[in-house]
N, C-alpha and C positions, 0 to 999 in steps of 0.2 A: 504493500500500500504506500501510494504517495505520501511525502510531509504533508503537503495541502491538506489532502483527505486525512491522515489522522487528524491535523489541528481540526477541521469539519467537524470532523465526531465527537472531538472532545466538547468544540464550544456548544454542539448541538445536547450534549450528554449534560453540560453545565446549566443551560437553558432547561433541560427537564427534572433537573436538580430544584434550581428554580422555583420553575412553575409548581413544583409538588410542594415543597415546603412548609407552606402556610398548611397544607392541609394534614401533612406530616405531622408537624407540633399540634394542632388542634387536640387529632386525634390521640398524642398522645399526653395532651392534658386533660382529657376525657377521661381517661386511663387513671390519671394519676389523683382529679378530684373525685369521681365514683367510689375509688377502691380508697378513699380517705370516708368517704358516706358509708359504705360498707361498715366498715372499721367499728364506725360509732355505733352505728347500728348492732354490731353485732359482739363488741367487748361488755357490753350490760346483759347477754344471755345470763350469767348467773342470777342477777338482778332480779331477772323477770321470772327465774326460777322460783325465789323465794317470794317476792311482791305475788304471783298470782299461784302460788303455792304446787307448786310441778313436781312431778318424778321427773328423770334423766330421759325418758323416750316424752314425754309433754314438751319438756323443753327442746327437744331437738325438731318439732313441728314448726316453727321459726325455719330451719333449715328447708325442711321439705317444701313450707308457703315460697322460700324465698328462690328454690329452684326446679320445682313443678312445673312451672310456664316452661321451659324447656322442651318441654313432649311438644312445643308446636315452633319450633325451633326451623324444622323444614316448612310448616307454611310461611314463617317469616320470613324465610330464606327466599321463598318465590315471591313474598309483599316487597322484599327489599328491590326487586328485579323492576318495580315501578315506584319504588319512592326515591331509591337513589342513596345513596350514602348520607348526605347531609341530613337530609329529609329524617331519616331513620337514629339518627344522633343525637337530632331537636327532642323524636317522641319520644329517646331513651331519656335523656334526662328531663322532661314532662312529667314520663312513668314515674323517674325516680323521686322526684319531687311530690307528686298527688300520695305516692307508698308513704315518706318519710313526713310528710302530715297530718297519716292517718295514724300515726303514733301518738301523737300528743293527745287528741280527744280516747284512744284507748286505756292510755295511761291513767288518764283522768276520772273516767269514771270504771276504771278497773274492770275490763273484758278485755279476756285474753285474743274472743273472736276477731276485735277490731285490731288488735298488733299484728295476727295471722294475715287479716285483708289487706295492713299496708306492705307487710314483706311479701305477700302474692304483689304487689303493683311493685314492686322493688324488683322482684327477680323479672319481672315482664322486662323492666325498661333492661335491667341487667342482660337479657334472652336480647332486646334488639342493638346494645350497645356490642355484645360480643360477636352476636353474625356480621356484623355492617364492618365490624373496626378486624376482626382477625385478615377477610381478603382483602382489604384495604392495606394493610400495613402491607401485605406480599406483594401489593402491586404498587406500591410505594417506594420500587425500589430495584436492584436485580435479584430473581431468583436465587440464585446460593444464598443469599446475605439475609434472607427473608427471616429466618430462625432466628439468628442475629434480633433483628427488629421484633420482633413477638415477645423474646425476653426481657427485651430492656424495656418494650411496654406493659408488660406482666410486671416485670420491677419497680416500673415505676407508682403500680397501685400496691405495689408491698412496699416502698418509700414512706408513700404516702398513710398506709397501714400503722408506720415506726412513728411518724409525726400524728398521727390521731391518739394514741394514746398517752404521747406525750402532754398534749393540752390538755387533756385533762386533770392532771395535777393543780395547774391554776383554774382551770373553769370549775370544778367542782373542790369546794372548801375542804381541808383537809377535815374539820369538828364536821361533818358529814359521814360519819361512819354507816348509821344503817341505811337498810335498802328507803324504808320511807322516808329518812333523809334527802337520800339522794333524788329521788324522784322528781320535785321540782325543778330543777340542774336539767335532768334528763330532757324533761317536759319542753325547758327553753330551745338548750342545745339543739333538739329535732326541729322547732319550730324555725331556729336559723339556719338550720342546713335544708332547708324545705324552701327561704325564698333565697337562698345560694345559689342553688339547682335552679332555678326558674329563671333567673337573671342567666347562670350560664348559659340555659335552652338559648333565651333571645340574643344571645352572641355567636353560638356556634350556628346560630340561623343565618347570620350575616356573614358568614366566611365562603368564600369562593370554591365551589369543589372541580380540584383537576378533572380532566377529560383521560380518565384512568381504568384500564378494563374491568367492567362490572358484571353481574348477575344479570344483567338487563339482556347476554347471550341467552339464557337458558330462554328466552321465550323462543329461540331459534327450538323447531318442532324435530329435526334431526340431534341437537344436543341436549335435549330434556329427557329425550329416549336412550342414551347412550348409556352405557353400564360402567357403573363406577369398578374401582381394581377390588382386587381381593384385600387389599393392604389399608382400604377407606375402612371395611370394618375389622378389622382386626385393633386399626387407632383407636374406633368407636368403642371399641371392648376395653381397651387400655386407658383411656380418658375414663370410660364412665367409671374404672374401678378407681383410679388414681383420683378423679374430683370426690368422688365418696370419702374416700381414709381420708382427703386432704381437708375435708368440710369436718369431718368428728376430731382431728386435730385440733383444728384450729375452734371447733364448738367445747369441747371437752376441756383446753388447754387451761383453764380456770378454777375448775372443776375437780381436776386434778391436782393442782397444785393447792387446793386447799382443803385436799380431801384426810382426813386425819390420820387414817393408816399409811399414806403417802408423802407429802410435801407438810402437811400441815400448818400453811400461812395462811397470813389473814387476805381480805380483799384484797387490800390497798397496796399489800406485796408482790397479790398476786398481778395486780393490773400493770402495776409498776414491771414489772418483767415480762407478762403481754408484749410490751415496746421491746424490748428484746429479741422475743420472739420472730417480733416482724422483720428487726434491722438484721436477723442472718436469716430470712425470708427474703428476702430484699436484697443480701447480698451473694446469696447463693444462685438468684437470678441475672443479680448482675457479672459475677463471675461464670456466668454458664455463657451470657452473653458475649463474651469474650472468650470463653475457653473453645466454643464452636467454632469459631473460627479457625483454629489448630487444629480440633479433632475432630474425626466424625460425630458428629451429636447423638448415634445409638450407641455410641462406645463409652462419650460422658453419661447418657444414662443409666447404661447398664451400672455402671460403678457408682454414683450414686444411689444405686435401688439397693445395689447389695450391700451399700453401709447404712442404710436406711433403713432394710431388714435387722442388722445386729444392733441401730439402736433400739428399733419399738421392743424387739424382742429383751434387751436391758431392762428398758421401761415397764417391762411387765412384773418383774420380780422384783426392779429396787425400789428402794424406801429414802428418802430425804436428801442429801444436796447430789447424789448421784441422779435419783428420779426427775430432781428439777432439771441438772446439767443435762441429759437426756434426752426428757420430750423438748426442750428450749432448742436443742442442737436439727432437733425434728425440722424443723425449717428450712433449713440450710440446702439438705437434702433432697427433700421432694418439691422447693422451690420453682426447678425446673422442668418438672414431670408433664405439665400440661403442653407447655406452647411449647416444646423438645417433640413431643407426641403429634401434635395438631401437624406440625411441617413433616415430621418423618410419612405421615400419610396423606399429604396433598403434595409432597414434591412431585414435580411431571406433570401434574394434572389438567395446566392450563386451563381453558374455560372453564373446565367442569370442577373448578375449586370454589364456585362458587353454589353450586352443587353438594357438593363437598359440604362445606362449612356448615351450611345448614344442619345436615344429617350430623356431622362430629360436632357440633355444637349442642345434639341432644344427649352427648354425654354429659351434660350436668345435673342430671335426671337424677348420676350417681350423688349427687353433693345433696340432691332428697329422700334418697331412699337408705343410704348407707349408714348416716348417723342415725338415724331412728331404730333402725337395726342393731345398730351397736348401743344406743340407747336403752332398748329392752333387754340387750345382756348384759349389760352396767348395772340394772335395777335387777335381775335374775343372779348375777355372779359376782358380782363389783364391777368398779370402774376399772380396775387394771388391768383384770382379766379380759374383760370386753377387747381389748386392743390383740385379743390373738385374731378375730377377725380384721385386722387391718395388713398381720402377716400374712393372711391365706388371701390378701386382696395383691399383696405386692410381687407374691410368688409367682401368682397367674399374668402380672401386669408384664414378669419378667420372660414368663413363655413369652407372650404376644409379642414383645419387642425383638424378643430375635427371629420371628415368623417378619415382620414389618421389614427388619435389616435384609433379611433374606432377599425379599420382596423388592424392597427399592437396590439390590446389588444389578438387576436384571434394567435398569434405567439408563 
């Protein structure tokens, strides 16, 4: 190739660097404000155990409200194929906002039904934030480097995970010990993260969306017919087990640490190391995001899953600053398990990634079914024990990933 002609490509390559940009960073402060609404929403499940008087499988209903909408995961995948990226960004955080308002009146007159209805409107907006943004980022960019980008925007909503619990140290007064102490704190907190979300909709409404390949193929009646590879459900198997153990993780991780046979700390310990938790959540993604680059990304997984196996399996037997150091390190390791999974089964797929995404986007179906599961064997066997189903979740996650490696060697 001529000098000419490369400098051409480069400045034409710079130019769609460019042009992408703006829609790049949007989307990955969607990422990074949502999994900050998460956060809060979901570091008072103890809270709401004791305020509206729960077992361990009650309180994991939170979970299942907040990732149920999933199951229609593929029809949004076809809604997104006519509203468009942007369009579908707006409605997520809409969703997220109308969910994280109907907190505040549940709280208030203490019905558990009305918390359940606003985590259903949470996981919706979360169900059209994750179809619209995961082929968005892929096509954001070149193919190899796509995983790359998936992680450091998964990181960026476990960043953002590290800094929500931090605030609260000052937003909620330390002489606020009990749960009906706390409640009013809570009651406000929801109300400002509710017209947060509503101000963001109307900004991320006003940002330009590139001319970026979308879903809008599949209305082509030859690619809606086309048959995905054998390696799309094998990821679908591997996501839904992984988003399950990763949701009773991160559901349990309080729970745990203040459970008396266990960790036996107080809240306020416990919360305080929550942030912890997130910041090598957070940087287990961001170093995954970077380690991919080096190595095949089923190669960091696999060794991640297998150190990941020998900590739960610790965590099942120990008792006190081992059990904390433990499930705290849990983070680090299954950090990277989703959007590692999500690329190893859409690499190749071109148009029909958006195809794709829908269907593996209904793995989070596992982040509703899988704690409540391990819920009822926490209330049947204890909570420790319960985590042997998180082993028999990782062993299977570890067939399917070397069936996936298999799969994409033939690409």
């Amino acid at each position: 190739m001529s000098l000419p002609s490369i400098n051409a490509t480069a400045k034409q390559a710079t130019g769609t660097q460019r042009a992408v940009a703006p829609m790049l960073y949007t989307v990955y402060f969607v990422y990074f404000f949502c999994g900050m609404t998460q956060c809060f929403e979901g570091v008072f499940l103890p809270e709401f155990k004791t305020y509206f008087g729960l077992d361990y499988q009650q309180q994991m209903y939170t979970m299942f409200a907040k990732n149920i909408p999933f199951l229609f995961a593929g029809a949004i995948g076809i809604l997104l194929s006519r509203t468009g990226y942007r369009r579908s960004f707006v409605l997520a955080l809409l969703l997220f906002a109308a969910g994280t308002t109907l907190l505040v009146p549940g709280l208030a007159v203490r019905q558990y039904a009305i918390v359940l209805s606003g985590f259903l409107l949470i996981g919706f907006g979360f169900n059209f934030e994750m179809v619209a943004g995961n082929p968005l980022l892929s096509a954001l960019g070149a193919p190899e480097t796509a995983s790359s980008r998936l992680n450091f925007a998964n990181a960026l909503g476990a960043v953002a995970q590290i800094i929500a619990p931090l605030t609260l140290a000052w937003i909620i007064p330390a002489s606020a010990i009990t749960v009906a102490s706390r409640v009013p704190w809570m009651k406000a907190l929801f109300a400002v993260l509710a017209i947060a979300l509503l101000m963001t909709a109307l900004f991320v409404a006003r940002i330009h969306a590139p001319a970026v390949q979308r879903g809008a193929d599949c209305k082509n009646s030859e690619l809606s017919k086309a048959q995905l590879p054998p390696r799309v459900y094998y990821g679908l198997a591997a996501i839904t087990l992984s988003l399950g153990a990763e949701a009773a993780l991160f559901g349990f991780y309080r729970n745990y640490l203040e459970d008396p046979s266990v960790g036996a700390l107080a809240s306020s310990a416990s919360q305080r190391l929550f942030t912890v938790y997130f910041a090598v959540f957070a940087l287990g993604r961001l170093l995954a995001s970077w380690a991919q680059k080096r190595i095949a990304p089923s190669t960091h997984l696999l060794l991640n899953l297998a150190t990941a196996v020998v900590f739960i399996g610790t965590a099942i037997v120990a008792h006190g600053t081992v059990a904390i150091i433990v499930m705290t390190a849990m983070g680090f390791w299954v950090a990277s398990f989703y959007p590692t999974l999500y690329s190893l089964a859409t690499r190749g797929l071109g148009d029909l990634e958006a195809k794709a995404s829908g269907l593996l986007t209904m793995g989070f179906l596992g982040a509703a079914l899988f704690p409540v599961l391990q819920g009822r064997i926490a209330d049947r066997f204890g909570l420790s024990n319960s985590y042997v189903a998180t082993l028999i979740a990782y062993a299977l996650i570890g067939i399917l990933v070397l069936r996936l490696r298999r799969s994409a060697a033939h690409l």
